[in-house]
Every structure is written in C-alpha cells, then in structure tokens.
N, C-alpha and C positions, 0 to 999 in steps of 0.2 A: 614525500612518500618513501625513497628512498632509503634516509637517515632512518626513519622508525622502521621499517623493514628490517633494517640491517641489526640494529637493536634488538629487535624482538628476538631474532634468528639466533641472538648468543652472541659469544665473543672468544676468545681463545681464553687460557686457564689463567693467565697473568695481567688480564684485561681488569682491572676491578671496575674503571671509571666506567666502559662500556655495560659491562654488567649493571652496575648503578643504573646507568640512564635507563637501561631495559626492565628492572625492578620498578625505577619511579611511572615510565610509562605506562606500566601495568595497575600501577597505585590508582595514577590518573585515569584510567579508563575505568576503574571500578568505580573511584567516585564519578563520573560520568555518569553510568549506568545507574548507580543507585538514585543519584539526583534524578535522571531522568523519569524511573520507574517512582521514585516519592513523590514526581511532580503530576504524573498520570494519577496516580490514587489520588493525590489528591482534589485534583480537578475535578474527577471521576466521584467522589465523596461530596464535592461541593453541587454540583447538578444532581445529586439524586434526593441530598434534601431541601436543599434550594428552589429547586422545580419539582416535585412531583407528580404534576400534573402535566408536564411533557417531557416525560422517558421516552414516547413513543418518537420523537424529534431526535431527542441523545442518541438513543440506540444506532439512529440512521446516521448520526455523526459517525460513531463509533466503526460501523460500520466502511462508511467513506475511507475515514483514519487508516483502518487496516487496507483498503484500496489503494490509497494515494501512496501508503510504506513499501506496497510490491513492486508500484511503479519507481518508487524512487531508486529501488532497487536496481533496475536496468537502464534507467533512464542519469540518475544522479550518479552511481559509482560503476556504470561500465560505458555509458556515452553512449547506447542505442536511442535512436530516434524512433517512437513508438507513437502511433495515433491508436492503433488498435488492440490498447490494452484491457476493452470495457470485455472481449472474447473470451480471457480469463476468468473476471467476475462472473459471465452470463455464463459459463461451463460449471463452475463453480453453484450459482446459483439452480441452473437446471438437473444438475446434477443432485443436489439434495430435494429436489421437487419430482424429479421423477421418479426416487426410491421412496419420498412418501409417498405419491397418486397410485405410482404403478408395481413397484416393491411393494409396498405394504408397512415399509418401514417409518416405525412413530418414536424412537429413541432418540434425543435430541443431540447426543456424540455420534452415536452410527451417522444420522443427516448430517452434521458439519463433518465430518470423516468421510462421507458420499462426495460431500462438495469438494474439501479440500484434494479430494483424490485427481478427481473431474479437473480440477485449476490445473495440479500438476501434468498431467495427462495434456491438457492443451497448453500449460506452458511448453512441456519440450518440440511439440509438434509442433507450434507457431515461432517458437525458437528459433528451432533448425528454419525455417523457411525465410525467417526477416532477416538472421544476421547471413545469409546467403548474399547480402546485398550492403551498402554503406550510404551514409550521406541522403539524398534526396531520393533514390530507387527504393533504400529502405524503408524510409517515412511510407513512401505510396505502398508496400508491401504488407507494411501493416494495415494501414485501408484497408487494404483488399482483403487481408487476415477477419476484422471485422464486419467489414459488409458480409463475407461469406459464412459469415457465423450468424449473422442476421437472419440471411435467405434460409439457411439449414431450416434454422430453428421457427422459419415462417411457413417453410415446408414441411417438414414432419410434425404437419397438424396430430396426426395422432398419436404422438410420443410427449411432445412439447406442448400443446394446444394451440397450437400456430398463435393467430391476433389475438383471441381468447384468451389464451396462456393457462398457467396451471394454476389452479385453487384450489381447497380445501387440503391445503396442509396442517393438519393439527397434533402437532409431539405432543408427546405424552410431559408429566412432571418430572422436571432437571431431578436427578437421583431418587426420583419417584417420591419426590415430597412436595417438588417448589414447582406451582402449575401457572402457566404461559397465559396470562391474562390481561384483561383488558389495561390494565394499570402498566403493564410494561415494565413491571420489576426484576421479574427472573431474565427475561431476554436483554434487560441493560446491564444487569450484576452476569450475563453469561458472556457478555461484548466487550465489560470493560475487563474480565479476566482474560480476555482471549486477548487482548490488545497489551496488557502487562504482560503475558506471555510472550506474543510474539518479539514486541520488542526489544525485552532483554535478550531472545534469543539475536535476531541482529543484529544486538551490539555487538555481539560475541562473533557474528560473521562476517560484518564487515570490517571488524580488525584482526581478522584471523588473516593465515598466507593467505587463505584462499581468498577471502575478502580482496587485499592487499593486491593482489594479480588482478583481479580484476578493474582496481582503481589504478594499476600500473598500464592496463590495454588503452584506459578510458586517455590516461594524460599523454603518454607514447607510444605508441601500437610497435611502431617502427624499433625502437629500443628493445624493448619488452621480447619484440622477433629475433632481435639478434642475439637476445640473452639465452635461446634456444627454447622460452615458454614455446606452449602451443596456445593461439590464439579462441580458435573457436570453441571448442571443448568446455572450458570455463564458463566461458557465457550462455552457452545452451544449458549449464547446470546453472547460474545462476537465471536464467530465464523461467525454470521447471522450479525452482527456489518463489521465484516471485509467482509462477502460479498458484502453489499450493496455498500462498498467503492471499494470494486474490481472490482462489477458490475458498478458503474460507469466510472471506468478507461476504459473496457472493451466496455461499451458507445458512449464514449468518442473517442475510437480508430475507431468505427465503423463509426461514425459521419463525422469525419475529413478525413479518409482515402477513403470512400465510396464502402470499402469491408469488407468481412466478408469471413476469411480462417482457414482452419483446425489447422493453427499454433497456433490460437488464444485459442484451449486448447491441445497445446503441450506440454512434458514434459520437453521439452526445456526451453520454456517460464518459467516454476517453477521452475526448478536449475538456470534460471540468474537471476530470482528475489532473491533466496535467497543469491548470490553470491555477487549481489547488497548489499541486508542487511547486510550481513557478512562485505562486506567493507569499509560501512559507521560506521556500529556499532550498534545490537541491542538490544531492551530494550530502544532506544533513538526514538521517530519521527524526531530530528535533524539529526541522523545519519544513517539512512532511505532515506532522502530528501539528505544529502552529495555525500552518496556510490552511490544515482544513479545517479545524475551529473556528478560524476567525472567519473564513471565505462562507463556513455555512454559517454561522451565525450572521453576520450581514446580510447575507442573502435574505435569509429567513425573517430581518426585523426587518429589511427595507420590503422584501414583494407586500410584506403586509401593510408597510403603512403606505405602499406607489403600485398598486398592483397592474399599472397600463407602462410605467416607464422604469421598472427597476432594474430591467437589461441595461439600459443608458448609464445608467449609473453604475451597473457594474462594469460596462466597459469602462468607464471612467476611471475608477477603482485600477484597473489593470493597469490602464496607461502611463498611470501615476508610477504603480509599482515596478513596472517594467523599465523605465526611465530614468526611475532617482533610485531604486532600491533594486538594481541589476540582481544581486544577493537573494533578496526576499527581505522578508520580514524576520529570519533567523540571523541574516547578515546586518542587519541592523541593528539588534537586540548585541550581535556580538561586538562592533563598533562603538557604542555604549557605555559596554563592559570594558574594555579596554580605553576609556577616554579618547577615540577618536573618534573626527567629525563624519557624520555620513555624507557619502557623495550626495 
C-alpha cells in the first residue's frame, strides 16, 4: 500500500522513474476499471436476453450486488467487523417506502434518492457507535445496531407497517416513458445502471488517498497513528459512503418488489451478505460483484431442485471455500491468472 501511495502522491521534479511508475499505475487502474465496468454490461446484457423470463431473480441479484459492494466497503478496505449491516439496507429500503405510502412520492429517482439518503443518514449514525469499539465488542455492537433497527421498525407500526410492512408502492414510468411491469424490464435495466455506476465510482474511491487511508487503518492502525492520520473520522465517512450504497440497494428493492418487510433489516440479510463477501473475496469490488452471482445463483438452482436440504449443502459450499480458498473465489481466479497453484 505504501509504495503506491507514495506514487500516486508525486515525486520531486527530477524523479522521472517515480513519475513513470505513478503514470503506469494510473494506466492500470483505468484499465482495471474499464474491464471491470465491460465485464458488468456484459453479464448484465447476457441475463437480460438469455433469461427473460426472470428479471425478476436478476434484479434481486443486482440488488444484493450493490449490498454486498457497501459492505465490502467497511468490512474488506477498513477491517470493521459488522453483523449489522442489513440496518443500512432496511433504512434505505423504508426509507423510499415511506415517501411512497406516506409522502405521496411515485418518481422512481426522488424514491432511490429517499433511500439512498435514509442509508447515508443511518450509515453515519451506526458508524459513529460501532467503530466506538474493536475486535469482538464491535461485532456484538453491530448486533445490537440491527436488532434495534428491527424492534424500531416492528414498532412504528404506523410509519413502517410493523409485521405487515409497507405495500402498495407503485412509481410512476423511469422518465415518464418506461413503466414498472410485470416483466421486470425497466427495474433490471434501472439496477444494472445503478450498479455500473456505483462501481466505477468506487474504483475511483478506493484508490483515491482517501481510499488509500483507509486500507492503511485496516493493515496498521498503529503506523497510520504515528504518521499523525486521524483514525476515526475516515471511517465514519467511509461508513456514511457504504450507507448511501446500501441505501440505494435497499431502494432499489423496494422499487421493484413494491414491498417493504421486516426481512429488509434482518439479521439474516447481514450474515448472507457477508457470506456473499466472504465467497467472492474481500478487500476486492471484483470479488464482492463474483461471491454474489455465484452464491445467488447456487442458491437459487439448488433450493429448487433440494427444497428440504439446500441449507446443507450450502453450508457445505462454505466450508469448502473458507478452507481451501481463504481468498474467495476472486483469489483464485487471480492465482490462475498468474500461474500459481491454489492453496
């Protein structure tokens, strides 16, 4: 981290070598980014004529995708230990469900701009209280982040619909032409754009300084203190960062599905996300965007053909990946690529 830090940062006037390196690294991060962004449309092109007849499946990938990216956010490039990141999605989600039911609001930007507000808004709040703590206090704080966002929103039956939850959200047509229908078109072509957006935009964050400090807290806290950073500041804005991404996944879900349920901040939802992470690989947005493709489509082809046993076999699945492929499934793909053997 280091070395490219120092690169990016410049070099004195007589440096050309250092200058180089910091131009080439620049080179390489575009092409990065743009493979990354040609491999999402792509994908994104292949499932929507390949399947047509379940967008409504995609979408909820899509969905997840931008989920599992906000978590990788705090989880993979600053080393917080989070169970309770499903608080962000369900803020995010209620959030654009209460300005449709009770605003009156049916524009489908205003409602992911409702959401996304809602994520940010409870990322800095739950921020500020998880990273108040390290290690194992922290884990259980997000718990309690969670659960408490649970009870909220079971209690303000009449904001939220408590068990009920909230329904009949119905937006109006994306720029008043392309209308939200049963086929699942406009809300998959509104997911996979928001997903090519967001994540060019994080490539660009997470190799920015700002990025960069943040992956310098995560690898030595200790270093990083003496270099005179401040430590928590950063993270609380990257924490509000990965809300407003959560919050729009959470959006997103409420948009297309046209409900709003307690599930949406379960602590369910936070152990698959991070299960997700885990099995694409994180610390990567590549391996974020892998683990939940692959981890939903599994899912999805096994509960249907084992609908009594496909927990088993998903634990199974884990076990496997957590043991031989520490990495994920990003770590191996890059093992691969370089000619070496996987552990």
């Amino acid at each position: 981290m280091i070395p490219v830090a120092a690169a990016e940062r410049g070099a004195p006037a007589g440096d050309a070598p250092a200058r180089g390196a910091a131009a080439a690294i620049r080179r390489r991060d575009r092409r990065v980014t743009l493979a990354g962004l040609a491999a999402i449309a792509a994908a994104g092109a292949l499932g929507f004529f390949a399947f047509p007849n379940d967008l409504g499946f995609l979408t909820r990938v899509v969905s997840a995708a931008l989920f599992v990216l906000s978590l990788d956010l705090v989880v993979g490039y600053c080393g917080v230990a989070t169970l309770g990141h499903a608080a962000l999605f369900g803020a995010g989600a209620y959030g654009a469900g209460i300005a449709a039911v009770h605003g009156g609001w049916s524009g489908p930007i205003g409602l992911l701009s409702a959401g996304l507000a809602a994520g940010a808004a409870a990322g800095l709040i739950s921020g500020i209280v998880v990273l108040r703590a390290t290690g194992l206090p922290q884990l259980v704080l997000s718990i309690a982040v969670v659960q408490l966002a649970g009870a909220l929103a079971n209690k303000a039956s009449t904001i939220t619909g408590g068990s009920d939850g909230l329904s009949g959200i119905s937006p109006d047509p994306l720029f008043g032409i392309f209308p939200f229908d049963l086929y699942g078109q406009t809300g998959y072509c509104l997911g996979l754009a928001l997903l090519l957006g967001v994540y060019g935009l994080l490539r660009l964050v997470v190799r920015s300084p700002f990025g960069l400090l943040c992956r310098g807290i995560r690898e030595d806290v200790i270093r990083v203190r003496a270099m005179g950073a401040r430590i928590t500041p950063p993270l609380v804005a990257m924490y509000g960062l990965s809300g407003a991404v959560a919050g729009l996944a959470g959006g997103l879900s409420a948009l297309t599905t046209g409900v709003v349920g307690l599930d949406s901040v379960s602590f369910e939802r936070s152990a698959t996300a991070l299960v997700m992470l885990v099995f694409g690989g994180a610390g990567t947005l590549a391996g974020g965007l892998v683990g939940t493709v692959a981890f939903q489509i599994f899912e999805h082809v096994v509960s249907a053909a084992n609908p009594f046993h496909w927990l088993t076999l998903v634990g199974f699945l884990l076990i496997i990946v957590v043991l031989f492929l520490p990495e994920g499934l990003q770590g191996l793909v890059a093992r691969l690529a370089r000619g070496a053997p996987a552990p």
